[in-house]
Backbone as CSV, one residue per row, in Angstrom:
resi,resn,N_x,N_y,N_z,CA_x,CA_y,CA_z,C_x,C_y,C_z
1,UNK,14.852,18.588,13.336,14.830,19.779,14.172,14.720,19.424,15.652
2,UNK,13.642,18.597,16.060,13.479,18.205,17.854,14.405,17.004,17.526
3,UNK,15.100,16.028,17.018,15.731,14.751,17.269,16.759,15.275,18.410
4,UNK,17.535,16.339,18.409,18.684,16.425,19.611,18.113,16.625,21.097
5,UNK,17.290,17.308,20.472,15.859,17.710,21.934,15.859,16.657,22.991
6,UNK,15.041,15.388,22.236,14.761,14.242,21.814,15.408,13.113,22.769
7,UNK,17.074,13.405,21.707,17.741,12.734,22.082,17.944,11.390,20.995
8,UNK,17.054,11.404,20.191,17.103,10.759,19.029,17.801,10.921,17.715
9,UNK,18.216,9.788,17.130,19.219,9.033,16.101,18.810,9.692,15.047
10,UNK,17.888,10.393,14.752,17.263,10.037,13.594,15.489,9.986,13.697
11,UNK,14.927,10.905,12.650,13.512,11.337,12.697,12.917,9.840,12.765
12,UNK,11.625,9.494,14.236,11.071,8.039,14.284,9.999,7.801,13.755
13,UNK,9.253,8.985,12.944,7.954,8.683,12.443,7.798,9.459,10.900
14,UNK,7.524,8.714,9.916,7.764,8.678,8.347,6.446,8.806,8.047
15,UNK,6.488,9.257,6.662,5.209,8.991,6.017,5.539,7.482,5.308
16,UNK,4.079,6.667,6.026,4.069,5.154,6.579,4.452,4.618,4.938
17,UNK,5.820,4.917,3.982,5.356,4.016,2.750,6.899,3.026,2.869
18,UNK,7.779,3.031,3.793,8.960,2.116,3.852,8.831,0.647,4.149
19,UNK,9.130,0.052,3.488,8.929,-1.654,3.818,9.904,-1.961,4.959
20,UNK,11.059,-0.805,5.308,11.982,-1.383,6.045,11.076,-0.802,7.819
21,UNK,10.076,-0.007,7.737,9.621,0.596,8.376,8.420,-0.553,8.557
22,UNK,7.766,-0.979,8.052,6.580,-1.563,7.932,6.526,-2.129,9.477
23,UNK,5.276,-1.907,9.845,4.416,-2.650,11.239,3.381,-3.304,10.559
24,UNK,3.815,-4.843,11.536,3.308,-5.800,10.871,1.876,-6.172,11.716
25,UNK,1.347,-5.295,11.986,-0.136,-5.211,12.552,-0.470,-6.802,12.680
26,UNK,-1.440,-7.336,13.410,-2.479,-8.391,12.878,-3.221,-8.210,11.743
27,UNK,-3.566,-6.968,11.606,-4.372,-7.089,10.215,-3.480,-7.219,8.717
28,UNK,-2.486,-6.814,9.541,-1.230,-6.334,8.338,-0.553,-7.783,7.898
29,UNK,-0.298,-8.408,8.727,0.277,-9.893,8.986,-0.667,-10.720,8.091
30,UNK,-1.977,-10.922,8.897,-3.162,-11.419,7.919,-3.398,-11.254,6.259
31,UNK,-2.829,-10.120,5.885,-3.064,-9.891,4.763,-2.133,-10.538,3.881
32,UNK,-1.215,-10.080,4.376,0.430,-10.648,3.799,0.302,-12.467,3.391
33,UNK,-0.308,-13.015,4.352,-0.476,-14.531,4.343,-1.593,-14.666,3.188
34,UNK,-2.835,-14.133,3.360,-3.735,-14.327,2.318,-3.191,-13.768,0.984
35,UNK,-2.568,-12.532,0.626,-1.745,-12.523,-0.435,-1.515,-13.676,-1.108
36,UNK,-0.660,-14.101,-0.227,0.684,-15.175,-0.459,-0.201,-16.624,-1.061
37,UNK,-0.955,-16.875,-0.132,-1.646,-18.243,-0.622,-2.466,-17.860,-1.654
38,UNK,-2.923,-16.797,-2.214,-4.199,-16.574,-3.088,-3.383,-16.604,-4.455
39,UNK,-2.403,-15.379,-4.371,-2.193,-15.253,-5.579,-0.943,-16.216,-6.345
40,UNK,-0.392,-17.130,-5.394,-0.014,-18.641,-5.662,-0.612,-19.472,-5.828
41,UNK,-1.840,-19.926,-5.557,-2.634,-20.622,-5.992,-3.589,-20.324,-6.885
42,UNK,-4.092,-19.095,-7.297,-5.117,-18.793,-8.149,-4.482,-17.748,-9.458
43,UNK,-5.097,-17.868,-10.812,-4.868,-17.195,-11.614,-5.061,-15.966,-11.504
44,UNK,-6.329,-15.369,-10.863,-6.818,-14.075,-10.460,-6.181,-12.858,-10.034
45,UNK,-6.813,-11.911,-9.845,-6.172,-10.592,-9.130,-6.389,-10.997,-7.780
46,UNK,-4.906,-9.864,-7.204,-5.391,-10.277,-5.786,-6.203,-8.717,-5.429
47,UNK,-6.769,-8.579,-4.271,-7.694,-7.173,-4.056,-7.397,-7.113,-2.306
48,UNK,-6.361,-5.248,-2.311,-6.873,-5.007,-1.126,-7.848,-4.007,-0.511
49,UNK,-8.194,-3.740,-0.139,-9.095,-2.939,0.401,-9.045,-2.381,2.006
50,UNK,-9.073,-0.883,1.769,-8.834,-0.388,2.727,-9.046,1.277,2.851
51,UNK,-8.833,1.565,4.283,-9.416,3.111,4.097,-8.017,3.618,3.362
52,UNK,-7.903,5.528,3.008,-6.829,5.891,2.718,-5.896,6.030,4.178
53,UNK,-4.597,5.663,3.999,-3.599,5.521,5.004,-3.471,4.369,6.022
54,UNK,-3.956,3.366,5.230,-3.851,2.072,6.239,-2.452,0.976,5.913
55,UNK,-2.141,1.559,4.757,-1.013,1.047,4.563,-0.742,-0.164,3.204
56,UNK,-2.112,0.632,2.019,-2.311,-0.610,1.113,-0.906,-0.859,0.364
57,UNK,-0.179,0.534,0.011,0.670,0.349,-0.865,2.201,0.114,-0.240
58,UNK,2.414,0.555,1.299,3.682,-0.520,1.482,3.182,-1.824,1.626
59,UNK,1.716,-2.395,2.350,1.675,-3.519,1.570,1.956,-4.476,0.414
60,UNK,2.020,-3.951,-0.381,2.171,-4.363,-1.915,3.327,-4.058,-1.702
61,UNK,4.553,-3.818,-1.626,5.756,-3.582,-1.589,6.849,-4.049,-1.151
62,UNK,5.626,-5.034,0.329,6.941,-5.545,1.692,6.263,-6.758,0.593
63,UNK,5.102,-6.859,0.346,4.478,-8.390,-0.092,5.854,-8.856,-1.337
64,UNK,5.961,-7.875,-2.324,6.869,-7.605,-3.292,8.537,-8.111,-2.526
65,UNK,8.391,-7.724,-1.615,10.255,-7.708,-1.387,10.095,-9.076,-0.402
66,UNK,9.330,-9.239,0.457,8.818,-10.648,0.815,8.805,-12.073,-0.097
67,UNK,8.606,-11.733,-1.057,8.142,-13.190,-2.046,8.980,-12.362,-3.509
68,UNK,10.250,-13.542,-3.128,10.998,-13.025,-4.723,10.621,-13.981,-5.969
69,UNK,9.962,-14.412,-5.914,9.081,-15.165,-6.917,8.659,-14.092,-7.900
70,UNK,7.915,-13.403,-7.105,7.243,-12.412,-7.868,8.029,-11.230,-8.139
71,UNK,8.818,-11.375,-9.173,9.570,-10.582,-10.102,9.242,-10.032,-11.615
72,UNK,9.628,-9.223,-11.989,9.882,-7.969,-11.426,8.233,-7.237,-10.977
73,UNK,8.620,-6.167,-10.124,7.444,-5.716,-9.926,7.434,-4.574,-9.969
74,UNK,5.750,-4.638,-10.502,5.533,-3.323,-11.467,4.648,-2.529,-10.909
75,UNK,4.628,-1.091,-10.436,3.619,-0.680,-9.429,3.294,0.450,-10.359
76,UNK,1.816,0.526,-11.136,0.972,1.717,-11.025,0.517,2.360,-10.402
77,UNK,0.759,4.181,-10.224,-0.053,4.704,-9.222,-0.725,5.659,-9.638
78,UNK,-0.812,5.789,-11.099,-1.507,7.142,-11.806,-2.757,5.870,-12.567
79,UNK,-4.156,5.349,-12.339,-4.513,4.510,-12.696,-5.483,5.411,-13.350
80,UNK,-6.270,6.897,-12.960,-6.916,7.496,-13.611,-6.536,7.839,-15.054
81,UNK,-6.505,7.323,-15.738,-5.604,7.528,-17.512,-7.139,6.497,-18.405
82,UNK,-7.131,6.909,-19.375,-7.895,6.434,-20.902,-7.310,5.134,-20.796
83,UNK,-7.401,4.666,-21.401,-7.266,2.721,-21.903,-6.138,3.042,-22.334
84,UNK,-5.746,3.951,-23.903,-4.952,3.627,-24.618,-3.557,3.888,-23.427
85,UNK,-3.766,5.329,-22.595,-2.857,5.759,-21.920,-2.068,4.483,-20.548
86,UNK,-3.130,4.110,-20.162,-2.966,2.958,-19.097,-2.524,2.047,-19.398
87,UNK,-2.647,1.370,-20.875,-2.392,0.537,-21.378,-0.438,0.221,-21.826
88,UNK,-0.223,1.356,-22.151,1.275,2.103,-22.452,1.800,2.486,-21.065
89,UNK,1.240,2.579,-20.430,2.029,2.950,-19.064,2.485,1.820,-18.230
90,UNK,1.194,0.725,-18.143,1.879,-0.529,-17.758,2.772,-1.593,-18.783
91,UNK,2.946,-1.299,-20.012,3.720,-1.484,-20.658,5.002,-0.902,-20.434
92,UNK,4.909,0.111,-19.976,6.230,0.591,-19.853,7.130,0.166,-18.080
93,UNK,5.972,0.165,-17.365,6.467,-0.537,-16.550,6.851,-2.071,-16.328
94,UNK,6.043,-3.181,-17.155,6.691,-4.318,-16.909,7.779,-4.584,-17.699
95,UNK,7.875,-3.913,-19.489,8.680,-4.409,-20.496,10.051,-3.439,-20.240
96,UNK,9.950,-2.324,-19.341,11.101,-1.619,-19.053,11.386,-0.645,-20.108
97,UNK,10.638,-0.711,-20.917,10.883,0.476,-21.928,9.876,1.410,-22.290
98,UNK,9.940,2.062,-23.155,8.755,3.244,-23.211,8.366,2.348,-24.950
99,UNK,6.835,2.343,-25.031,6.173,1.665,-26.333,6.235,2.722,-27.144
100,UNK,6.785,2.572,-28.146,7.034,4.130,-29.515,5.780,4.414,-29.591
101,UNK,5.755,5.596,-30.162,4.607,6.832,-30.325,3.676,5.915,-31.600
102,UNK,2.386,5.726,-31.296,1.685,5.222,-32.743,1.373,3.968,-32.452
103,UNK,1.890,2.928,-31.935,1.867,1.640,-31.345,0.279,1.648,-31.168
104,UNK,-0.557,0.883,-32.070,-1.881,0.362,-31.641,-1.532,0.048,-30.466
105,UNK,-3.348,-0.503,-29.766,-3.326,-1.670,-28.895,-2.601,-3.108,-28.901
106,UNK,-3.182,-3.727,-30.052,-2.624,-4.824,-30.513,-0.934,-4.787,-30.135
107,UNK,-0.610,-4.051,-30.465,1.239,-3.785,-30.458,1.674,-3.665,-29.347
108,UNK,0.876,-2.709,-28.455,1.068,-2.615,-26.935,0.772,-4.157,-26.469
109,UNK,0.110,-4.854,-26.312,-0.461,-6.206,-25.861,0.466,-7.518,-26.151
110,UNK,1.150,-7.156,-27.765,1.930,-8.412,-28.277,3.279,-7.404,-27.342
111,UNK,3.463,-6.875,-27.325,5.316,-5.778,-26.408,4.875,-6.638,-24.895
112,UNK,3.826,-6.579,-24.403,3.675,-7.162,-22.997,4.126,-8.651,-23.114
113,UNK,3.021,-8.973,-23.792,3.297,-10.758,-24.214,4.462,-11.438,-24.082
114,UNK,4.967,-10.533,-24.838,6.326,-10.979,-25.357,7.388,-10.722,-24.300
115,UNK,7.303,-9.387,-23.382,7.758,-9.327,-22.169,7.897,-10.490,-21.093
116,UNK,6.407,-10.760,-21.023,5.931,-11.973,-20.310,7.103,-13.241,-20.521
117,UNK,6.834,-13.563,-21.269,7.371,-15.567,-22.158,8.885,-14.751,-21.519
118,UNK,9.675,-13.468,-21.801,10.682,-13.871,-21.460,10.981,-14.021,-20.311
119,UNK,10.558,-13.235,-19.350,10.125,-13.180,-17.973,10.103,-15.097,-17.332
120,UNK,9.209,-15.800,-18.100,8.773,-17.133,-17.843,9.893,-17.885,-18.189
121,UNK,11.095,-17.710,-19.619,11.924,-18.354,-19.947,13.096,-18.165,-18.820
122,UNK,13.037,-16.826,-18.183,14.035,-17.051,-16.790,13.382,-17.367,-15.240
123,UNK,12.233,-17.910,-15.675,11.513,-18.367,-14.335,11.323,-17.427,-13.200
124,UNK,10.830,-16.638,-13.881,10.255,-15.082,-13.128,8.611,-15.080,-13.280
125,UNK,8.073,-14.152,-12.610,6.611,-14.469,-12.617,6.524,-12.578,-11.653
126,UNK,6.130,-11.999,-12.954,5.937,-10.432,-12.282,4.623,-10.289,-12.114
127,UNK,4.435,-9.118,-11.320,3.618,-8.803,-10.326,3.027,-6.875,-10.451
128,UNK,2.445,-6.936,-11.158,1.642,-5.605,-11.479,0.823,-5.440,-10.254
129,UNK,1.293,-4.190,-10.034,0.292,-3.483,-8.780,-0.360,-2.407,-8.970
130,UNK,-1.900,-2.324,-9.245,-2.285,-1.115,-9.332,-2.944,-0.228,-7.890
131,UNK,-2.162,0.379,-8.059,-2.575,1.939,-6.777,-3.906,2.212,-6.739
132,UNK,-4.899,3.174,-6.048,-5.977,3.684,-5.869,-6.553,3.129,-7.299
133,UNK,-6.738,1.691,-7.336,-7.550,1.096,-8.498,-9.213,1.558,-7.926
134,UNK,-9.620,2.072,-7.371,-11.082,2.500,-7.330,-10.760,3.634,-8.314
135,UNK,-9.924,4.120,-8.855,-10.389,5.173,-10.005,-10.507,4.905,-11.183
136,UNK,-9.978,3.514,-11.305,-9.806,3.086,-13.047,-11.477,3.304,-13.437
137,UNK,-11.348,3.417,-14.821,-12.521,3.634,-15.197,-12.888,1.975,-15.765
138,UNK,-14.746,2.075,-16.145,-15.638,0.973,-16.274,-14.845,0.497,-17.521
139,UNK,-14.015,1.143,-18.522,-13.751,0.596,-19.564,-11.926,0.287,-18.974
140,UNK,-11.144,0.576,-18.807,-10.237,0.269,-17.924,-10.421,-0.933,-17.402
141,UNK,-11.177,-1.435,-16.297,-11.226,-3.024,-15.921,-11.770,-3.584,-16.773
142,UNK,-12.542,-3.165,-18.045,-13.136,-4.106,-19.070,-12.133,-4.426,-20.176
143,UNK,-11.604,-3.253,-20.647,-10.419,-3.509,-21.592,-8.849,-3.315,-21.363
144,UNK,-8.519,-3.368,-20.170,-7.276,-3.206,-19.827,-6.639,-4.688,-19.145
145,UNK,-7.574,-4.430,-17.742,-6.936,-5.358,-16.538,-7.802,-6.879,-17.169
146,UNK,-9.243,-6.650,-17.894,-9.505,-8.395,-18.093,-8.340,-8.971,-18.895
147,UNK,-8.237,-7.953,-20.464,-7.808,-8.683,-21.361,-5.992,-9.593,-20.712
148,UNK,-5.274,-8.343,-19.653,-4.093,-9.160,-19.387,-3.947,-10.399,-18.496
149,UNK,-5.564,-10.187,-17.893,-6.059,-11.553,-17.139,-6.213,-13.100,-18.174
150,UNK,-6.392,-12.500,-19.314,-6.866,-13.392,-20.038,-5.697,-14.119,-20.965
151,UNK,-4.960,-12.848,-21.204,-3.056,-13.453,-21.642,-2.480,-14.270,-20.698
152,UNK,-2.800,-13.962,-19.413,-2.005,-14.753,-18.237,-2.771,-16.139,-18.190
153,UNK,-3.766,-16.409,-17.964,-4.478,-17.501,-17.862,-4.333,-18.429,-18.911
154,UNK,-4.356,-17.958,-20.480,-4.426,-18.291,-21.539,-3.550,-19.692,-21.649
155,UNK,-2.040,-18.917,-21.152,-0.980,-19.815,-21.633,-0.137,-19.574,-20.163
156,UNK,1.041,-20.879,-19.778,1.923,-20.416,-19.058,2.754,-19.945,-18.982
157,UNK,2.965,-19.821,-20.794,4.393,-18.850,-21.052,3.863,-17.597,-20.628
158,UNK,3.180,-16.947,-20.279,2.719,-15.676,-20.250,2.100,-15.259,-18.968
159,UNK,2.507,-15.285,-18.045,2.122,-15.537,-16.319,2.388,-14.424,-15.542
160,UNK,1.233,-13.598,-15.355,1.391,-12.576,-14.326,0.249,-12.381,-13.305
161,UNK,0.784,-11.675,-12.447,0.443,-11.782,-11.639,-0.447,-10.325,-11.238
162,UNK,-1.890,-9.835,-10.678,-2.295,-8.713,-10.313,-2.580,-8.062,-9.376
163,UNK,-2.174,-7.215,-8.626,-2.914,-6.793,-7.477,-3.431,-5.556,-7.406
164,UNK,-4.836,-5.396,-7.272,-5.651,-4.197,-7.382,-5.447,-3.561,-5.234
165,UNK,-5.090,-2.472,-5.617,-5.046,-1.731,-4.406,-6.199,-0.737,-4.490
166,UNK,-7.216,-0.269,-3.724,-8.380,0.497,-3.309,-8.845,1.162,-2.280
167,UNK,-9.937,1.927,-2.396,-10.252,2.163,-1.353,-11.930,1.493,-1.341
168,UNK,-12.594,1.367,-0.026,-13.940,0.409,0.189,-14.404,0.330,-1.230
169,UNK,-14.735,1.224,-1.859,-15.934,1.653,-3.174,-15.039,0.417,-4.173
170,UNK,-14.139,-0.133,-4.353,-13.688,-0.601,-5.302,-14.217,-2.072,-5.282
171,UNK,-14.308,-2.564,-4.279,-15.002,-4.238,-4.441,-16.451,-3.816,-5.449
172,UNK,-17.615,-2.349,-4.841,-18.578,-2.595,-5.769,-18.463,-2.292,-7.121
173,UNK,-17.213,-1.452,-7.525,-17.257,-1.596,-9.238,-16.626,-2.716,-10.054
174,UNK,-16.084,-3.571,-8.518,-15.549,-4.873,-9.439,-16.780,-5.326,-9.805
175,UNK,-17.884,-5.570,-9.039,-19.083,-6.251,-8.993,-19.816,-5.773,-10.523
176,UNK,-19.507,-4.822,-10.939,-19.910,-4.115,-11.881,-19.672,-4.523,-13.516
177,UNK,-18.392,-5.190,-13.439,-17.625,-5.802,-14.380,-18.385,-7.382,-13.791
178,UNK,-18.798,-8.088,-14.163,-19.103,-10.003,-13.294,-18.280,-10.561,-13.804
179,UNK,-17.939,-10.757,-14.888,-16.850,-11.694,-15.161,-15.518,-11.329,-14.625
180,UNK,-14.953,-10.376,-14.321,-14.100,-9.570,-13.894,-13.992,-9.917,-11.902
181,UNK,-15.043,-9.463,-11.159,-15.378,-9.918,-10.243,-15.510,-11.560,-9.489
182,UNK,-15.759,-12.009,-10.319,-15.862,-13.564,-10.538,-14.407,-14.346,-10.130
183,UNK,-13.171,-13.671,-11.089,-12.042,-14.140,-11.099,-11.393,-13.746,-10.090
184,UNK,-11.451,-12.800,-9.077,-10.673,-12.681,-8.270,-9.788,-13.586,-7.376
185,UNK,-8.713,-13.594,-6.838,-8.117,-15.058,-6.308,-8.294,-14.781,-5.182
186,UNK,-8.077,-13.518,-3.990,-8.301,-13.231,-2.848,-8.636,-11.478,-2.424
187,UNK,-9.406,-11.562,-1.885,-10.519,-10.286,-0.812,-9.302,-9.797,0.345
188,UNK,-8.774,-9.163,0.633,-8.014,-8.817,1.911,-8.396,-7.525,2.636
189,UNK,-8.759,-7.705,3.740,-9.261,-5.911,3.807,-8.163,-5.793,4.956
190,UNK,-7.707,-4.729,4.920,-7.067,-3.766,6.052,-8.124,-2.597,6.878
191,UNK,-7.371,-2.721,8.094,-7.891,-2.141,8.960,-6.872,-1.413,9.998
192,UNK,-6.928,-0.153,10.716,-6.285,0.525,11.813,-5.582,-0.313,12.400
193,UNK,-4.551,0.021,13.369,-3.892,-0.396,14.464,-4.826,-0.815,16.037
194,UNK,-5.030,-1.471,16.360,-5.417,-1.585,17.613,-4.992,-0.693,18.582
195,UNK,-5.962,-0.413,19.900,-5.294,0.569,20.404,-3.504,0.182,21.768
196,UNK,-3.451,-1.302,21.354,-2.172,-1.849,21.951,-1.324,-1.634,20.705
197,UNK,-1.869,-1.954,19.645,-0.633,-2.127,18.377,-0.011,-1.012,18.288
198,UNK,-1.512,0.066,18.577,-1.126,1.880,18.051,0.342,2.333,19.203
199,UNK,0.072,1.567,20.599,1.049,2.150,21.783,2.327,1.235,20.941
200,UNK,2.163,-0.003,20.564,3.407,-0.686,20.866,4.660,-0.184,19.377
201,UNK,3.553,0.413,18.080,3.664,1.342,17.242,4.919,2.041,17.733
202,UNK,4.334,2.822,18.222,5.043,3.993,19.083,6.425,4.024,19.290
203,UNK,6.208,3.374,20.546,7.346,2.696,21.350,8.627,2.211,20.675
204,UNK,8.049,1.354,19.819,9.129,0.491,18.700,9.516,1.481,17.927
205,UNK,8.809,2.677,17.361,9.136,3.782,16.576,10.253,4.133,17.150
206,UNK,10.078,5.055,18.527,11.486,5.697,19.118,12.250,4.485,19.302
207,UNK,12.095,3.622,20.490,13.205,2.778,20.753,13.867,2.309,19.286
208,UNK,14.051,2.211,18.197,14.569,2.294,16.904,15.771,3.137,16.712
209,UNK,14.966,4.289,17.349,16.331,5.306,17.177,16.783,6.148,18.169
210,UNK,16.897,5.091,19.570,17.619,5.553,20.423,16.532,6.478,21.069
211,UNK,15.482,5.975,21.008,14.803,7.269,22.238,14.058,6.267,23.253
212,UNK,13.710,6.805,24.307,12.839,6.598,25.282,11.576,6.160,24.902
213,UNK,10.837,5.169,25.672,10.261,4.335,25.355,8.928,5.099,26.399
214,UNK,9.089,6.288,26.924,8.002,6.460,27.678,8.058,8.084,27.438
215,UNK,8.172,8.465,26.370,8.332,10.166,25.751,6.697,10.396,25.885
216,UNK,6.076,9.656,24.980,4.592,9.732,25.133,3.934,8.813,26.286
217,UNK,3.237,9.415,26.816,2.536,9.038,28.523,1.337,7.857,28.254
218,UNK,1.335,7.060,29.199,0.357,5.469,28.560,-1.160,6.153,27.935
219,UNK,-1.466,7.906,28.846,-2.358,8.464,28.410,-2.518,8.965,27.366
220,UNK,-1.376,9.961,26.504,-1.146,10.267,25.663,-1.580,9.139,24.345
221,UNK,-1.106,8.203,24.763,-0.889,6.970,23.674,-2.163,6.024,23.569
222,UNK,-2.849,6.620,24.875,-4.529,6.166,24.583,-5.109,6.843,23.940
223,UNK,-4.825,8.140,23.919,-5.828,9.057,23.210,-5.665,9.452,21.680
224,UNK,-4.339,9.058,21.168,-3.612,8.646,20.447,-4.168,7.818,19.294
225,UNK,-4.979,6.377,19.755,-5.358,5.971,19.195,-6.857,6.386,18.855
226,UNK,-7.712,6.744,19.953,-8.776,7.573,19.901,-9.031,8.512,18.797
227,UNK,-7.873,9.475,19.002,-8.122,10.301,18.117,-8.113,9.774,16.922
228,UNK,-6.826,8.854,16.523,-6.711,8.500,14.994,-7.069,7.566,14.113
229,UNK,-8.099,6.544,15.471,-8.676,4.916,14.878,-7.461,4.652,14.425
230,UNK,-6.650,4.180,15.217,-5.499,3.352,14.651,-5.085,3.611,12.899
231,UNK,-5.438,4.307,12.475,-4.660,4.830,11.295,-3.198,4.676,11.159
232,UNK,-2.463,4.588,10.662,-1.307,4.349,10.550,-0.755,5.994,10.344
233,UNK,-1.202,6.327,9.110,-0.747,7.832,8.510,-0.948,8.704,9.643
234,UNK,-2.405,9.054,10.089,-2.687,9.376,10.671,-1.666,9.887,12.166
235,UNK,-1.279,8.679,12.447,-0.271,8.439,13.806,0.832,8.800,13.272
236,UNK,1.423,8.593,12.520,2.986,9.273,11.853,2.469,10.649,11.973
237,UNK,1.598,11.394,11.597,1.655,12.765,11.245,1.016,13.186,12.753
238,UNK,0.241,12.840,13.999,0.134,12.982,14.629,1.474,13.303,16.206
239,UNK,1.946,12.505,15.676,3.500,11.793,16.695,4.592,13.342,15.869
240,UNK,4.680,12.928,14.976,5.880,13.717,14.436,5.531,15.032,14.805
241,UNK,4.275,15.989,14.385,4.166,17.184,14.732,4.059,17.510,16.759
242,UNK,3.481,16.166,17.198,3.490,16.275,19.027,4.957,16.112,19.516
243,UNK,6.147,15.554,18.605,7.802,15.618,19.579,7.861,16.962,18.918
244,UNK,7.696,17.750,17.623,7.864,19.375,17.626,7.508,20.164,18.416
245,UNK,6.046,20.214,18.835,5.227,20.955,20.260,6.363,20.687,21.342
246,UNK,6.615,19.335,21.883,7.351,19.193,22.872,8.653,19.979,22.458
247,UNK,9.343,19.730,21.783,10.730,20.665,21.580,10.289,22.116,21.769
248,UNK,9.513,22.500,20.992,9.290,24.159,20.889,8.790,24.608,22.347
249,UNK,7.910,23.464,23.395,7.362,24.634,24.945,8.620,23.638,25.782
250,UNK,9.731,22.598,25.356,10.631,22.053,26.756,9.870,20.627,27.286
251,UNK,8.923,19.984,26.701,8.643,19.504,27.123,9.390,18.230,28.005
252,UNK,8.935,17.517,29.018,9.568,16.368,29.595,8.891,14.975,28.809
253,UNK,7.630,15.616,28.148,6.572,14.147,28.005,5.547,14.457,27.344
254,UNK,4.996,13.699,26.687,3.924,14.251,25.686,2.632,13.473,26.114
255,UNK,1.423,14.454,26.717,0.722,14.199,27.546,-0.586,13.868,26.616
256,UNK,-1.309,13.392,27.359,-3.018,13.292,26.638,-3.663,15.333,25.777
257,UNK,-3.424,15.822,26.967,-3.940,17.158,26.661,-2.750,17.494,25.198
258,UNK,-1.501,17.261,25.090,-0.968,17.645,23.618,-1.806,16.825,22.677
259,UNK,-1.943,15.492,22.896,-2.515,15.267,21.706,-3.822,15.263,21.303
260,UNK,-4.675,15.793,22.236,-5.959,16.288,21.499,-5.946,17.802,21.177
261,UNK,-4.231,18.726,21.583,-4.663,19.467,21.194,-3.480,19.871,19.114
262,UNK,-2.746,18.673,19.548,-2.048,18.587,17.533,-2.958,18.082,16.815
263,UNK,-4.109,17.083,17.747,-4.845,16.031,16.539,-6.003,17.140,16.454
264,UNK,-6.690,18.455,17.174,-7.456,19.458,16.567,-6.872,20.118,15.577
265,UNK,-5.467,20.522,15.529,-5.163,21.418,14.919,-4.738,20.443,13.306
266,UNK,-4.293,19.558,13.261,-3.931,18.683,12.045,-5.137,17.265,11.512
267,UNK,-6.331,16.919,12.504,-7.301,16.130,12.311,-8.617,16.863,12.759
268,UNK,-9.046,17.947,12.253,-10.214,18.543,12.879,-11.364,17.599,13.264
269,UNK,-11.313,16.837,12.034,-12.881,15.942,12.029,-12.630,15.143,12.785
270,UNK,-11.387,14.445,13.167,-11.154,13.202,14.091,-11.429,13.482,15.480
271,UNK,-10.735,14.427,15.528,-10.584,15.020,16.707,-11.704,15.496,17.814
């Protein structure tokens, strides 16, 4: 709707889940590397941790399209489910098929297995990602995520790989499980944009698609971060609704005073 306004190619601010989009923050960068060395070197899950909208799950995604080693990859994002249900769901995501109706555990577990070895016989090594893993339940990391820890470790025909995505609360219910906790291969926490990363964010956003590199004012883009602690989400939904304001009153520039007054109306508490 404002892109002609604008003057822009094409809408510059997304809801943050595109790998082709991805800002590679310092914290974001950092993570990507500890990924990489942890869960190559260690049998374990890898664990990120972070607030909501910092960017855990295009993490897991660019990490995914980054490192083709780790094939195929399998992303859970409904992790609140019963054992038996969770259990069949990531079955259905790594083995590519749906497990017939009736299928014990046992059956679900040997369908993975067996997924696995072939996976290993073409020198693949997949990569299960679970989403908002702070919801799995106490029996979930006890009988779900150990036992496929324990297929993978077991043997090398059978080699996968885990990454638990969260929010803070999830390191203490790993703690909760110890043997579970114990194995982890790497800790990564994410964090906001800096308030240079949040401007340079920006900037790189429009200049992308043909816009001006000074639409939002150095003030604007301070307060910017203020308002949103470098949030990532946060700033997409902040930015996108402040070039609408500007289209709808003519604007020339999107000032400090717009954005404390989109980040009241769309971030009350931040704000």
């Amino acid at each position: 709707m404002y892109e002609s306004f604008w003057k822009l190619s094409s809408k510059p601010f997304f809801h943050w889940s595109e790998s082709a989009r991805f800002y590679r923050s310092k914290s974001h960068h950092a993570a990507l590397l500890r990924l990489k060395y942890g869960l190559e070197n260690f049998p374990g899950p890898g664990l990120v941790i972070g607030l909501s909208g910092t960017g855990k799950s295009t993490l897991a995604r660019t990490f995914a399209s980054d490192n083709a080693e780790f094939r195929p990859f399998a992303h859970v994002v409904f992790p609140a489910l019963g054992c038996d249900d969770l259990l069949r769901l990531i079955a259905a995501e790594l083995c590519g098929n749906v497990v017939p109706d009736g299928a014990g555990t046992d059956a679900v577990l040997r369908q993975i297995q067996n997924s696995l070895k072939q996976y290993a016989g073409r020198g693949q090594r997949p990569l299960l990602c679970i989403d908002d893993a702070h919801l799995l339940s106490d029996d979930a990391l006890q009988f779900v995520v150990q036992p496929l820890l324990n297929m993978s470790e077991s043997d090398d025909s059978t080699r996968l790989s885990i990454l638990l995505l969260g929010l803070p609360a999830l390191s203490s219910r790993l703690r909760k499980v110890g043997e579970l906790s114990e194995r982890i291969a790497v800790t990564t926490p994410l964090s906001g944009f800096t308030a240079a990363e949040t401007a340079d964010y920006v900037t790189t956003a429009l200049t992308r698609v043909n816009g001006r590199d000074d639409i939002f004012s150095p003030a604007a883009l301070n307060r910017l971060f203020e308002v949103t602690a470098g949030n990532p989400r946060r700033i997409n939904r902040l930015c996108d609704m402040a070039l609408l304001v500007g289209y709808a009153e003519q604007l020339a520039q999107i000032t400090e005073a717009h954005i404390d007054a989109v980040g009241a109306e769309l971030l009350p508490a931040a704000a």
